[in-house]
Structures are given as structure tokens and as C-alpha cells.
TORKOL-4160 file (C-alpha; in steps of 0.2 Angstrom, whole numbers, padded with zeros to 4 digits, m for minus):
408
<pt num="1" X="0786" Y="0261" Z="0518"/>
<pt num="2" X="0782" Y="0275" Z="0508"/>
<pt num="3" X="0769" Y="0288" Z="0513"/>
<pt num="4" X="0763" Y="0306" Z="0503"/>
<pt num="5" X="0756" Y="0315" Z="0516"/>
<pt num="6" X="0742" Y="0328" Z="0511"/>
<pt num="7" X="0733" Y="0341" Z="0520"/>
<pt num="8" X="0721" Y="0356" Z="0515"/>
<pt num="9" X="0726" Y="0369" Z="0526"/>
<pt num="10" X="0738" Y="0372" Z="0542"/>
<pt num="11" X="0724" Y="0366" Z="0557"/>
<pt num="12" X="0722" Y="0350" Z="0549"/>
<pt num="13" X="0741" Y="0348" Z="0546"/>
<pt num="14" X="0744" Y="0349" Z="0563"/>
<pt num="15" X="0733" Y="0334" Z="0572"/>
<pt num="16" X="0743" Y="0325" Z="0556"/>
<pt num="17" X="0762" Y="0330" Z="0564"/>
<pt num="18" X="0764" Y="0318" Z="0578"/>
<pt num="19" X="0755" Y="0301" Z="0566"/>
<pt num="20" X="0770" Y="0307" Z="0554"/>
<pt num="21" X="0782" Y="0308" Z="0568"/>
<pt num="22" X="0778" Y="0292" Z="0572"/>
<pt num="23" X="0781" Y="0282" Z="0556"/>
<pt num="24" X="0796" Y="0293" Z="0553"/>
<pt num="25" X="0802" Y="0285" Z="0571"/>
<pt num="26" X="0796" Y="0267" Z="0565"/>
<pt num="27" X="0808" Y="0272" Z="0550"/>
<pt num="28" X="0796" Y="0276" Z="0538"/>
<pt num="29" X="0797" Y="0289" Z="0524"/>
<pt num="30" X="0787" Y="0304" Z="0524"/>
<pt num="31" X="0783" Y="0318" Z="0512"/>
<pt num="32" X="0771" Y="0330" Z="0512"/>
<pt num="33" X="0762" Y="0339" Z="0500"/>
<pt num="34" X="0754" Y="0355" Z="0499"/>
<pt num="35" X="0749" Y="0373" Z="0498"/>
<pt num="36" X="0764" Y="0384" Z="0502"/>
<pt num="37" X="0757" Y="0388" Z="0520"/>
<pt num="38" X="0752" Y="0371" Z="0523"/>
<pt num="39" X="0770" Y="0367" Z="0517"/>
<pt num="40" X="0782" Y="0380" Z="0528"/>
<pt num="41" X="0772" Y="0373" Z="0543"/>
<pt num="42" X="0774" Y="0353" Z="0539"/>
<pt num="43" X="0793" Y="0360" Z="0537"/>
<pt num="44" X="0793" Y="0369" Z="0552"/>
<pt num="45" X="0786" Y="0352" Z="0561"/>
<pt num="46" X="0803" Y="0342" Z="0554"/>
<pt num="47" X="0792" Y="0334" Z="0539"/>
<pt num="48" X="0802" Y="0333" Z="0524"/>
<pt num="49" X="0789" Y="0344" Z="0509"/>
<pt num="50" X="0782" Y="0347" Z="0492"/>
<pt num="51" X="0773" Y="0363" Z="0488"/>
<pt num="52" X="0758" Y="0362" Z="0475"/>
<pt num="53" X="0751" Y="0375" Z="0466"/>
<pt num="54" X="0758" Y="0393" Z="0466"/>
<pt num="55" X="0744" Y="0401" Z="0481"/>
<pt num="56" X="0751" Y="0401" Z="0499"/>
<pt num="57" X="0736" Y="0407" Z="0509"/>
<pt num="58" X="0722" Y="0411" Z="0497"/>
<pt num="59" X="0714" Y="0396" Z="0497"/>
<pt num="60" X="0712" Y="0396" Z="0515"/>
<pt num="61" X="0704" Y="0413" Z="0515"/>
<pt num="62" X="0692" Y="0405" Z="0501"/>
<pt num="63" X="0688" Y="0391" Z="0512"/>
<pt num="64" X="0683" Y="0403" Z="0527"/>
<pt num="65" X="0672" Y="0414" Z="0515"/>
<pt num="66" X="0665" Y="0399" Z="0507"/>
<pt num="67" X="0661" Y="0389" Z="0522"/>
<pt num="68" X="0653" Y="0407" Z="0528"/>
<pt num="69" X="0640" Y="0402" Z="0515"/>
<pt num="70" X="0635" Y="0387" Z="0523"/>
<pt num="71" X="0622" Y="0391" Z="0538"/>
<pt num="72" X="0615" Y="0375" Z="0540"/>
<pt num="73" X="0614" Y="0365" Z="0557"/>
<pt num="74" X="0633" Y="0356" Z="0560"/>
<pt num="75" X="0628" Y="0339" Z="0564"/>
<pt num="76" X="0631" Y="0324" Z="0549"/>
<pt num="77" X="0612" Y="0323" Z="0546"/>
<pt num="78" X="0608" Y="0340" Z="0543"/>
<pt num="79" X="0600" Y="0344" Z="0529"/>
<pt num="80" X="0611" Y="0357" Z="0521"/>
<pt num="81" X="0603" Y="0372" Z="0509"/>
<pt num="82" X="0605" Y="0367" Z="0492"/>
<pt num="83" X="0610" Y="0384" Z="0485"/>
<pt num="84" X="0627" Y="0385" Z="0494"/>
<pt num="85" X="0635" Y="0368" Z="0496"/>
<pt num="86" X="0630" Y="0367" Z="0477"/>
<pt num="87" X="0640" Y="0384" Z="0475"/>
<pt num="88" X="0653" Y="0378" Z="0487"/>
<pt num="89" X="0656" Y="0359" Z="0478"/>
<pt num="90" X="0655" Y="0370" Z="0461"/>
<pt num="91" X="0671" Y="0378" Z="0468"/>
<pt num="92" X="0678" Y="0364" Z="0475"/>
<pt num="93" X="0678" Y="0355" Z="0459"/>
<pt num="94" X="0689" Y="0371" Z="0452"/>
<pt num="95" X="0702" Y="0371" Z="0464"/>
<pt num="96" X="0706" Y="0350" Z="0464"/>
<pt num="97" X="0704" Y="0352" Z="0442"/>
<pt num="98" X="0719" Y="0366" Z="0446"/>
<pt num="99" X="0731" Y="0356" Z="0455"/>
<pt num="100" X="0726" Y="0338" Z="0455"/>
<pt num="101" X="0738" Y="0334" Z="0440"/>
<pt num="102" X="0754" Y="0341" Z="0450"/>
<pt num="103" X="0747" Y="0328" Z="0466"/>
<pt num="104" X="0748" Y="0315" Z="0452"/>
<pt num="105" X="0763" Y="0321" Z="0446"/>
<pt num="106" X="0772" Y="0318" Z="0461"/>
<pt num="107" X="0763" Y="0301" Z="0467"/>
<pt num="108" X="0769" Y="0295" Z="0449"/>
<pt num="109" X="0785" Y="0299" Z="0452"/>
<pt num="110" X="0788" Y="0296" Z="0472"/>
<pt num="111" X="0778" Y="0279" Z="0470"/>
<pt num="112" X="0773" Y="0279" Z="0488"/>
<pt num="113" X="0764" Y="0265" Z="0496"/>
<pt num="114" X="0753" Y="0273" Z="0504"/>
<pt num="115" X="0745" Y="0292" Z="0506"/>
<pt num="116" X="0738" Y="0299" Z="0523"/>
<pt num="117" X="0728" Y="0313" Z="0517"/>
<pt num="118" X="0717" Y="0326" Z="0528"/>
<pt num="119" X="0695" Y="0320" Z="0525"/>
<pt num="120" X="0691" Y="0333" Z="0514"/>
<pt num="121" X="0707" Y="0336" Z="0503"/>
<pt num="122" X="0701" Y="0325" Z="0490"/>
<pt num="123" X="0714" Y="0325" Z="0479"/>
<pt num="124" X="0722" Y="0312" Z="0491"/>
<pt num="125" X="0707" Y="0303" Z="0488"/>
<pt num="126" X="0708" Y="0305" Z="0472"/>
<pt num="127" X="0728" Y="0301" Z="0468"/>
<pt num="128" X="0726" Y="0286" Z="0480"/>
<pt num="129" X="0713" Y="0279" Z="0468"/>
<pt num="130" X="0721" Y="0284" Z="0451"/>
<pt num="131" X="0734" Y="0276" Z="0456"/>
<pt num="132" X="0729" Y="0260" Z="0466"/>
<pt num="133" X="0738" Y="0265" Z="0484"/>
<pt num="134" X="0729" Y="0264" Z="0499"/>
<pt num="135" X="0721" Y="0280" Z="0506"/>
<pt num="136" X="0719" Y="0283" Z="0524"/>
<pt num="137" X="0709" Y="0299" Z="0529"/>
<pt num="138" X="0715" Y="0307" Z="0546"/>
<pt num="139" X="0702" Y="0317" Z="0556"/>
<pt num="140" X="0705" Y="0332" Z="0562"/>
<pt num="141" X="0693" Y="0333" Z="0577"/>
<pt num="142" X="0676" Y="0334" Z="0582"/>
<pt num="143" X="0669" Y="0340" Z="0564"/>
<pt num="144" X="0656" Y="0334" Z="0551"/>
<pt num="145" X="0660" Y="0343" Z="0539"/>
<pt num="146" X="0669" Y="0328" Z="0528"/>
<pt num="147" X="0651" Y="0320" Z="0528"/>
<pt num="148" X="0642" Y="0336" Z="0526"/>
<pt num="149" X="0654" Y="0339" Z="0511"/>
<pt num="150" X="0655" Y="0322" Z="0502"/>
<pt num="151" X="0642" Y="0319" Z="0493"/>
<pt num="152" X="0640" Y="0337" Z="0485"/>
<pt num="153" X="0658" Y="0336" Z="0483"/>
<pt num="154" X="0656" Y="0319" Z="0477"/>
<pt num="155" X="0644" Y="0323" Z="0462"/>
<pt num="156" X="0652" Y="0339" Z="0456"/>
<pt num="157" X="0670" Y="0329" Z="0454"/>
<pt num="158" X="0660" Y="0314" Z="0445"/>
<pt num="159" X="0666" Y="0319" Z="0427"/>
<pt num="160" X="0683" Y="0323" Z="0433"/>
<pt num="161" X="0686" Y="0306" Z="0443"/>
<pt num="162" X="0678" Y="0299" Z="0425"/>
<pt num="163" X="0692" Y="0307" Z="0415"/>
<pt num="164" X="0706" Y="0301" Z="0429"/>
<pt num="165" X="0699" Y="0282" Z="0424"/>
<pt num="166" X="0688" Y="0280" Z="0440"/>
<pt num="167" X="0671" Y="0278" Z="0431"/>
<pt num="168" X="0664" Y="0275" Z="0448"/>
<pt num="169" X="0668" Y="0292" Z="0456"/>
<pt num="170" X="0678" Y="0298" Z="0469"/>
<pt num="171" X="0687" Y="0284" Z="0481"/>
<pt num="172" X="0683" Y="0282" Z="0498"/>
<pt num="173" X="0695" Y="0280" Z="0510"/>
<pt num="174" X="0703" Y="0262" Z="0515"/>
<pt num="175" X="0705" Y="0268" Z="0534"/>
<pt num="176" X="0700" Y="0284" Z="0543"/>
<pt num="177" X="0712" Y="0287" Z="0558"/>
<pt num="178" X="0701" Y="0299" Z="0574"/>
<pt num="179" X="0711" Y="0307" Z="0584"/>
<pt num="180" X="0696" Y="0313" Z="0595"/>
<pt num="181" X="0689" Y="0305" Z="0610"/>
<pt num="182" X="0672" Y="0297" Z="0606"/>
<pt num="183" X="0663" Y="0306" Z="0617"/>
<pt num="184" X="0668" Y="0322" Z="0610"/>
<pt num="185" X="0666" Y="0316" Z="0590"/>
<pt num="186" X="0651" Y="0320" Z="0581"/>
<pt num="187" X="0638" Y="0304" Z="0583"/>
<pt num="188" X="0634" Y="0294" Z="0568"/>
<pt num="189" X="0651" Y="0297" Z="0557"/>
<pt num="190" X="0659" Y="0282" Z="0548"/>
<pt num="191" X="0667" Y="0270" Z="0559"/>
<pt num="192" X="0686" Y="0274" Z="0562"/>
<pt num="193" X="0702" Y="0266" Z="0570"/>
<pt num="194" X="0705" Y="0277" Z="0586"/>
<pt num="195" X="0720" Y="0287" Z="0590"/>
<pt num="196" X="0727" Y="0293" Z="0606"/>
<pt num="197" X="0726" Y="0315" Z="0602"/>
<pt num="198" X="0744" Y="0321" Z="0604"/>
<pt num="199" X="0744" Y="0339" Z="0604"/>
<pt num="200" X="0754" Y="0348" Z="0590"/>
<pt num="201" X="0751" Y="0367" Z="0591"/>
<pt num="202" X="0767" Y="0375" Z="0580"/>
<pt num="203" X="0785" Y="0377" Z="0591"/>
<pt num="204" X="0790" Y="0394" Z="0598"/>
<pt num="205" X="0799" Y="0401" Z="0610"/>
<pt num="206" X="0792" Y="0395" Z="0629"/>
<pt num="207" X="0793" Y="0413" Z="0640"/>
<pt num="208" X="0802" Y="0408" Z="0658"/>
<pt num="209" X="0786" Y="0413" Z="0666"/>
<pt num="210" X="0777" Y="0398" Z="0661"/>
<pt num="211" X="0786" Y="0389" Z="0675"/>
<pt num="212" X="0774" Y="0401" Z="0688"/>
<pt num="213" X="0761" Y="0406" Z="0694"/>
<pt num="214" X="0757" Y="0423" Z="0702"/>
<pt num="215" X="0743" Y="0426" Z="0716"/>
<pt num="216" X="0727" Y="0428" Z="0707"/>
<pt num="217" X="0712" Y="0413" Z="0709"/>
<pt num="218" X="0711" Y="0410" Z="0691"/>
<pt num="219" X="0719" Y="0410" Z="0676"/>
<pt num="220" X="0712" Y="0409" Z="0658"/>
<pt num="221" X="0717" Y="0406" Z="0641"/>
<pt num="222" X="0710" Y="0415" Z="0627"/>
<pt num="223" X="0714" Y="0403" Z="0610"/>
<pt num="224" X="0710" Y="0412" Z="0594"/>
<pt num="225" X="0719" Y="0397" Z="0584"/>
<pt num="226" X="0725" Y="0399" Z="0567"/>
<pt num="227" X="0706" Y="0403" Z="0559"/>
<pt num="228" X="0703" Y="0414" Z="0573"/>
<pt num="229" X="0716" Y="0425" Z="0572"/>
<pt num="230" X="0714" Y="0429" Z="0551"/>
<pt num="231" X="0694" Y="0431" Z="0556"/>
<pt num="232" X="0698" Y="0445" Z="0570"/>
<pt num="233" X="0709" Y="0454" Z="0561"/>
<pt num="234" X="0699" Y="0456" Z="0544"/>
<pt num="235" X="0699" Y="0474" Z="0540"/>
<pt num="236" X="0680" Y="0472" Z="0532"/>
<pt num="237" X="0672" Y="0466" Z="0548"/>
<pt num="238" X="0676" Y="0470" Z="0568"/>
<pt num="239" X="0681" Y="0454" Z="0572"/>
<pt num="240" X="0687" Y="0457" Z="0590"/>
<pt num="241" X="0670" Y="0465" Z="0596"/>
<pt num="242" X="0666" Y="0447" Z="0604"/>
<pt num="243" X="0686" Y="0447" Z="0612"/>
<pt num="244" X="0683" Y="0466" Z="0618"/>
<pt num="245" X="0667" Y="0462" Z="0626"/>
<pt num="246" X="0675" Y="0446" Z="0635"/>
<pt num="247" X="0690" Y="0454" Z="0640"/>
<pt num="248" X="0677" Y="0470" Z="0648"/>
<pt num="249" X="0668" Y="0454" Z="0659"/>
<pt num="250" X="0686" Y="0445" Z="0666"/>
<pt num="251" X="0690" Y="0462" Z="0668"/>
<pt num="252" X="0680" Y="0464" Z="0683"/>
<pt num="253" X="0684" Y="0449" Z="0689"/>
<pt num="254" X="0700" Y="0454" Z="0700"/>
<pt num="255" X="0704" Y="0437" Z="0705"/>
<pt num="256" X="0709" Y="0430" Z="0689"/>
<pt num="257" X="0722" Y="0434" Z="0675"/>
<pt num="258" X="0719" Y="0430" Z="0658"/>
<pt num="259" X="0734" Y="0426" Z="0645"/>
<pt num="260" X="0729" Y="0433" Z="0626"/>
<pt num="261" X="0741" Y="0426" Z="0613"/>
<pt num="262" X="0739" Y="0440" Z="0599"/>
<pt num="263" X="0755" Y="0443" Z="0587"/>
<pt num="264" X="0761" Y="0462" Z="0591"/>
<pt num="265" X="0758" Y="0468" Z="0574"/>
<pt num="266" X="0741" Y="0461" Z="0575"/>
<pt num="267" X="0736" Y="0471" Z="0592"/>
<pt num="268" X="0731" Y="0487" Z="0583"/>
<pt num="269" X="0713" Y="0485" Z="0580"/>
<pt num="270" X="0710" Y="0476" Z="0597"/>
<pt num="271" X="0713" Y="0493" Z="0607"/>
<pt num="272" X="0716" Y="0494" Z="0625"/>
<pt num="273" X="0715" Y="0480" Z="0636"/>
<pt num="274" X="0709" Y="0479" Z="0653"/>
<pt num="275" X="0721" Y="0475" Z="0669"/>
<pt num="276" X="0721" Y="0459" Z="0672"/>
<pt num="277" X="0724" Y="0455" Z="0653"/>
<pt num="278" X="0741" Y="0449" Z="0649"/>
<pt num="279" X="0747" Y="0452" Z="0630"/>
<pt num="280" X="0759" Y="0438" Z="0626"/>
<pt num="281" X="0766" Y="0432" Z="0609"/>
<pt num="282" X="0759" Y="0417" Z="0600"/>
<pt num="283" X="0765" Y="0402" Z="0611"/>
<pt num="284" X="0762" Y="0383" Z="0607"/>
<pt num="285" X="0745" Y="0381" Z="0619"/>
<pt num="286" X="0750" Y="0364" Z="0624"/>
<pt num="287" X="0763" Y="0373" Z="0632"/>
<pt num="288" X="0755" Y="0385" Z="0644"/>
<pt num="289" X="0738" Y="0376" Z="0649"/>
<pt num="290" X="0748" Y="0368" Z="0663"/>
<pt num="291" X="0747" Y="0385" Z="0673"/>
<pt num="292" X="0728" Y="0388" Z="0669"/>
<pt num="293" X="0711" Y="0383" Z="0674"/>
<pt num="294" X="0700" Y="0386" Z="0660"/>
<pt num="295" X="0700" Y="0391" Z="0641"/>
<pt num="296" X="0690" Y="0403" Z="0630"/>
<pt num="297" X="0692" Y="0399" Z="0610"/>
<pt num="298" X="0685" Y="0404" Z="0594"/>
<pt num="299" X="0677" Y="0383" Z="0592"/>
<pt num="300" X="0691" Y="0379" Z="0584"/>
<pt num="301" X="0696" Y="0357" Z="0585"/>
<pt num="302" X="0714" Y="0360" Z="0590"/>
<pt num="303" X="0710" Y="0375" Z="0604"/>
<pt num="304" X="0696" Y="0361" Z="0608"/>
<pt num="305" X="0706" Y="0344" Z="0608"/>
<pt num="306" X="0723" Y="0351" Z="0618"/>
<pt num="307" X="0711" Y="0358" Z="0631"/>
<pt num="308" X="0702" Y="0342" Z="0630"/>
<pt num="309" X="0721" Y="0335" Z="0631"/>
<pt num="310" X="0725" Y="0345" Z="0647"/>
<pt num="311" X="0710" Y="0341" Z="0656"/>
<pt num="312" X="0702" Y="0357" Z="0658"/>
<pt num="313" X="0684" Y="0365" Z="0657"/>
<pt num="314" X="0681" Y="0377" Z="0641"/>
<pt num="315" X="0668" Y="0390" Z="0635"/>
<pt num="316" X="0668" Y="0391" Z="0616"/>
<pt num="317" X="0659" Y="0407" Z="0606"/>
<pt num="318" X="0659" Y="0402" Z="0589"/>
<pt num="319" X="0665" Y="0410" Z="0574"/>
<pt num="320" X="0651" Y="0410" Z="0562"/>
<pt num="321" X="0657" Y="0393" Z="0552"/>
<pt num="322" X="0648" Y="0378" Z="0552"/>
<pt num="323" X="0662" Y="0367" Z="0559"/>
<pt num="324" X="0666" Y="0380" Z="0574"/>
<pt num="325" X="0648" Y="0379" Z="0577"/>
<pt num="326" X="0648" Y="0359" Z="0578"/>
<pt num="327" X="0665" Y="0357" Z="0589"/>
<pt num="328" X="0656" Y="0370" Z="0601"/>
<pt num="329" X="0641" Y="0363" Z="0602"/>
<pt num="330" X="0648" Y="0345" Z="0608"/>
<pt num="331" X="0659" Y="0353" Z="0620"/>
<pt num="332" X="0644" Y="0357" Z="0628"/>
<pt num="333" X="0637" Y="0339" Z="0626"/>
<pt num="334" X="0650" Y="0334" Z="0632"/>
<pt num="335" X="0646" Y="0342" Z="0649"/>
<pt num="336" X="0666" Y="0349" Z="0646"/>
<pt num="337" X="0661" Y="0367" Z="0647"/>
<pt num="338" X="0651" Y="0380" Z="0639"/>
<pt num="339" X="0646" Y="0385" Z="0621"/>
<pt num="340" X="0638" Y="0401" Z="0618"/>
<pt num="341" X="0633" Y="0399" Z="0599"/>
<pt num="342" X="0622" Y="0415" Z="0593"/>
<pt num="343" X="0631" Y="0432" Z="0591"/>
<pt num="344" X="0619" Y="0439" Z="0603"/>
<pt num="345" X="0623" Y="0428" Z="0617"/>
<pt num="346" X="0643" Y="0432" Z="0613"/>
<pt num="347" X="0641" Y="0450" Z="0615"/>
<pt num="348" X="0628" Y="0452" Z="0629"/>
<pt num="349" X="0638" Y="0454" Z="0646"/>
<pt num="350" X="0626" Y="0445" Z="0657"/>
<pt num="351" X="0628" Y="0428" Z="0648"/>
<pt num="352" X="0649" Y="0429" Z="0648"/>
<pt num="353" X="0647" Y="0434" Z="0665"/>
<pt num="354" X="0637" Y="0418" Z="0668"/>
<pt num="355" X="0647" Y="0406" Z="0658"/>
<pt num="356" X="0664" Y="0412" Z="0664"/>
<pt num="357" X="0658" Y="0407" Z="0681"/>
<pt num="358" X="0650" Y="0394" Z="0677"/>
<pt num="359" X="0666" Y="0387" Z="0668"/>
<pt num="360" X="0678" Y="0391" Z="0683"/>
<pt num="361" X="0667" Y="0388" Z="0700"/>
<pt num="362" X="0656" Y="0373" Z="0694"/>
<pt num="363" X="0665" Y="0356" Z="0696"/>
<pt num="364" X="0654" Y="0347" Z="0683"/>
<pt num="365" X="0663" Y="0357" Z="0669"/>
<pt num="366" X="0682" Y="0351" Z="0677"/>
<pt num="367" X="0674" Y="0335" Z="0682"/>
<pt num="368" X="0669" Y="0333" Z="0663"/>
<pt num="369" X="0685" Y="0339" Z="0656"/>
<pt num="370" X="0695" Y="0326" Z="0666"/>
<pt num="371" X="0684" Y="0310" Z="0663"/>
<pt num="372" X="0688" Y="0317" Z="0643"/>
<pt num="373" X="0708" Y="0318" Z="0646"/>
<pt num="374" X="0706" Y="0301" Z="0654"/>
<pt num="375" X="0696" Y="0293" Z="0639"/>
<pt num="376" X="0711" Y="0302" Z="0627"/>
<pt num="377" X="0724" Y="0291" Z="0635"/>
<pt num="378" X="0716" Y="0277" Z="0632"/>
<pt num="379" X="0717" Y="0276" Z="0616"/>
<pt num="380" X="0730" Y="0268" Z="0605"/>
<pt num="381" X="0747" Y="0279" Z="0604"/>
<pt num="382" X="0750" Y="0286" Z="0585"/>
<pt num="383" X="0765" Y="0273" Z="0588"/>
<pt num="384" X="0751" Y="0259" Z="0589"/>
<pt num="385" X="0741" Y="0264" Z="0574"/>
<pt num="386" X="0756" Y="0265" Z="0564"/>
<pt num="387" X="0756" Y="0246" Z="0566"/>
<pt num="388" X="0739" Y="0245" Z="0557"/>
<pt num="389" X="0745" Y="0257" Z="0543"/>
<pt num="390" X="0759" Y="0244" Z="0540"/>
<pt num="391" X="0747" Y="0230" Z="0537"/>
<pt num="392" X="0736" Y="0239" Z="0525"/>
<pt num="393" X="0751" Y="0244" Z="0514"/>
<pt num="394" X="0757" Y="0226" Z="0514"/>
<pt num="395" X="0742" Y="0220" Z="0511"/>
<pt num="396" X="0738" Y="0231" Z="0495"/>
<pt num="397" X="0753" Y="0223" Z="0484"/>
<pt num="398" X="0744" Y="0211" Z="0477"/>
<pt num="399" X="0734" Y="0226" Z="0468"/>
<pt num="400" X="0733" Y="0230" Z="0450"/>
<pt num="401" X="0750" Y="0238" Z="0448"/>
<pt num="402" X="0748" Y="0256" Z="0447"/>
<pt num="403" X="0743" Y="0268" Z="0433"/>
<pt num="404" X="0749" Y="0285" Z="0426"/>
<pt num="405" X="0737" Y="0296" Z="0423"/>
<pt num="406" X="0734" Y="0314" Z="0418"/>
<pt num="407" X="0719" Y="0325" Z="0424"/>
<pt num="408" X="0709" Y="0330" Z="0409"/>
């Protein structure tokens, strides 16, 4: 089997890695396609690529300042403001018109049997319907944003999909794959075949000192994730007030360490750092949450899902993005830890004083956090699901055969 593999940025690539591993172990083939950022990190993962279009980060930077438009509530029945998910699906339809004939280009010419795409890169959607091959959307996490999304999306690709030859609009999936533990997903999204999370957070060098502990109580992890760390280091805004301030509250706490993973050319504009506040390179987080007890992170799914992954209590503070937003707010329903939402609560002292201990001392946080590590692993392996994938290709060969088409 054949599969195109296609993802809208780096942190939705990366809950994709281990489902490609997987059908690359069940001797599938798998390519994947993308931007060129998404594309160096797919190779970096051992996934044979594409690269599309000729931008390498800028669309993620104008799908952080877009979605910075969007202030409406995170959860799927929300009703958004009209005004900037229309501007938003306006600009959507721009980009998919400016690469969506190079995806078909290469699903023409690579015939796959199947396309794993990422929820709201609808070009998968789109290619997988042009050309009659079964679509399966792989989740990222605990986010609505592909509901809150589709149907303004939806109506501004209409005329598009209508000149591709799918009169009826943009496709919907034949299968969504969820990574995230049903407690933790966002309630009411369309149904989906569960997948055990395998965390994927990038390869690095593991520093010998991950093996140890030293003598303080505590230790914490403070994970900006891949969106975090472009925000805090925007030169038009002071994106590491709400890390200084944190980092000013553990530092009076002299019985716990906390490990910040900031690159060392992106260290300038978050000054000194308290004792207690260990500087270290960026490091797979999988890879170091063995030696901690809690995590602080930016609401990010990954930071959110490996935390989740290794059973410990977290305390999200928000970037101001809808999707941040959500995950934070159901790691809190969750009863996994702590989400301080509003700017106000991030920066005042008192509250982080109060959640950070609340994260580390009160047991329902850790008790919470482990009942959510034991759902994870008991959902089916990526080697499992894999299984499924293989019965919907098979079972679409008795489709139309498939169609070359050109965007108009």
C-alpha cells in the first residue's frame, strides 16, 4: 500500500510520525508532503519527502497571527464571530488555490492508495476526493479547531472544489484516527477510531544527566513547544513576561529545580534567571519527563498529550490562541492539573504561587494524571490501527478509477 502523507505544520506532523512508522514497519510505503519546515522535520523523523510550494516557515507564522484573530470560546459548539473566521477562511481559500495543483500533481503521479492527512490541511481532503483515494484525517490532540474551522472553510473553497469536479464541495474524511484519550478530547467531535498516543517530540542529543537526579523535592519542566517558542521570541510583543514571572514564583521555592529548554541563541530577550532554573538545549520532552514531577507549558497538544503520556500533573497558561485555550481548559476538566487562562491570572504572582502548589502537593492532580496515562495504553497501538487502514484501501478498489485533474 501506497500512502501520501500530508501535514499543515511541524506539531501536527509530529503525533502523525509513529502511525507512519508503523505502516513503514508493516511494509507500507510512505511519503510525505509539505511545506519545507514540515518537510526537514518528516525527514528528520526517517519519512521519506515532498516539499510543496516554495515557503518554509511563513505560513506557520500566518496561521499563528490568523488564528490570533479568532477570540471566540474553544469548545466545538461555539459560536464563532463572523468577521474573522470569515477573514480567516477567505485566506485559507488563498493558500489551498496556491498549492493545491502541485498536491495533485504529485498524487497523480505517485498514485497512492491512500492519503493520511492532518484535520484541517484540506488539500488532503481535497486531493483524496479529486482523485477517488481514500482520506483519513489524523487528529493532533485535544482541539476543536477542525470543527470550528470546517464549515467556514467549507463554503469559502466551494467554487474551487466545483472547478476540481467535486460539485458537492469539499470531501469529508473516510476515517479520523484520535490519538487522545477520550477524556481529555474535546466532547461532541465526530466519532473516531482510537489510537494509543506515542509520543514523537523531534530527536536530539539526551544530556548524561538525564539519568539523575539531584537533591531538591521537586522538579519541573517548563515546555514552550514548537508554537511557544516562535511566540516568546517575537520581537513585536514581550512574549517571555508570563515565563519571567513564573520563573520569579519557583524561584522562591528552594526545594524544587526547574529544567527550561530555550535554544541559546534564543536566551537573549528572556534575561537573567533565577537559581534554581536550569538552562538546557532543546531536548525530546519524552525524554526527560521521567526525572520530573510536574510540567508547565504554553497549552500546546504535544507538551499536553506526552505529559499526559508520562503520567504526570500539568499547569497550562495559554498562549492567546483559541486551540491553546481549549487543550488548557480540558486539562483542567480533566482534573490532570491546572489551567490558568486570562493574561491577568498568568502574570499575577499570587495565582502561579497557588497553582504551582497546587500541581505538585495535591494528589488529585497526580492521581488524575495517572488514571489518563492508564486510559492511553489502552488504546489500540498505531500497529493495530494500521490493520484498519489496510481494509479501507482494499476495500476502495472497486471505486471509479481515478481522475486527473487541475486546479482552476
Amino acid at each position: 500500500m501506497k500512502v501520501l502523507m500530508i501535514a499543515l505544520v511541524q506539531s501536527h506532523l509530529l503525533p502523525m510520525v509513529p502511525t507512519a512508522w508503523a505502516l513503514q514497519a508493516a511494509g507500507h510505503d510512505v511519503v510525505l508532503a509539505g511545506a519545507g519546515d514540515v518537510t526537514e522535520a518528516g525527514a528528520a523523523a526517517g519519512l521519506s519527502t515532498i516539499t510543496v510550494g516554495r515557503e518554509k516557515a511563513g505560513f506557520q507564522t500566518w496561521h499563528r497571527q490568523a488564528h490570533h484573530r479568532t477570540q471566540g470560546a474553544a469548545g466545538p459548539d461555539a459560536p464563532a464571530a463572523p468577521g474573522p473566521w470569515a477573514g480567516l477562511a477567505v485566506a485559507w481559500r488563498k493558500r489551498v488555490a496556491g498549492v493545491i495543483d502541485e498536491y495533485l500533481g504529485i498524487a497523480e503521479a505517485w498514485q497512492p492508495d491512500l492519503v493520511l492527512t492532518d484535520p484541517i490541511e484540506f488539500c488532503g481532503l481535497i486531493t483524496g476526493g479529486v482523485l477517488g483515494i481514500p482520506t483519513v484525517a489524523h487528529r493532533w490532540g485535544p482541539d476543536a479547531m477542525e470543527t470550528m474551522l470546517r464549515e467556514p472553510v467549507r463554503a469559502a473553497l466551494n467554487d474551487l472544489c466545483a472547478g476540481l469536479g467535486l460539485p458537492a464541495g469539499m470531501p469529508r474524511a473516510d476515517l479520523i484516527v484520535d490519538p487522545c484519550p477520550p477524556s481529555l478530547q474535546v466532547p461532541d467531535l465526530a466519532p473516531a477510531t482510537p489510537m494509543r498516543f506515542v509520543p514523537y517530540n523531534g530527536t536530539g542529543e539526551i544530556p548524561s544527566w538525564t539519568t539523575r537526579r539531584g537533591t531538591e523535592e521537586h522538579r519541573i519542566l517548563v515546555s514552550l513547544g514548537m508554537f511557544g517558542m516562535k511566540t516568546v521570541s517575537d520581537a513585536e510583543q514581550d512574549g517571555w513576561a508570563v515565563v519571567r514571572s513564573l520563573l520569579t514564583v519557583v524561584g522562591e521555592r528552594r526545594d524544587t529545580e526547574v529544567l527550561l529548554p530555550v535554544p541559546a541563541e534564543a536566551r537573549a530577550g528572556l534575561g537573567p534567571v533565577p537559581d534554581g532554573v536550569r538552562l538546557i538545549e532543546p531536548v525530546p520532552l519524552s525524554k526527560v519527563l521521567g526525572m520530573c514531577d510536574a510540567v508547565v507549558h504554553h497549552g500546546g497538544t504535544g507538551s499536553a498529550l506526552t505529559s499526559a503520556w508520562a503520567g504526570l500533573p500539568q499547569l497550562a497558561l495559554p498562549l492567546a490562541h483559541p486551540a491553546l485555550i481549549g487543550c488548557a481548559e480540558r486539562i483542567e476538566a480533566a482534573g490532570a492539573g491546572i489551567a490558568l487562562v486570562e493574561p491577568e491570572r498568568q502574570g499575577d504572582p499570587a495565582e502561579l504561587r497557588a497553582a504551582l502548589a497546587a500541581v505538585l502537593e495535591q494528589p488529585v492532580h497526580r492521581k488524575n494524571a495517572v488514571r489518563l496515562q492508564e486510559e492511553m495504553r489502552e488504546q489500540p497501538s498505531p500497529a493495530t490501527v494500521v490493520g484498519e487502514l489496510e481494509q479501507l484501501a482494499a476495500a476502495s478498489a472497486g471505486r471509479p478509477e481515478r481522475r486527473v485533474a487541475c486546479a482552476s
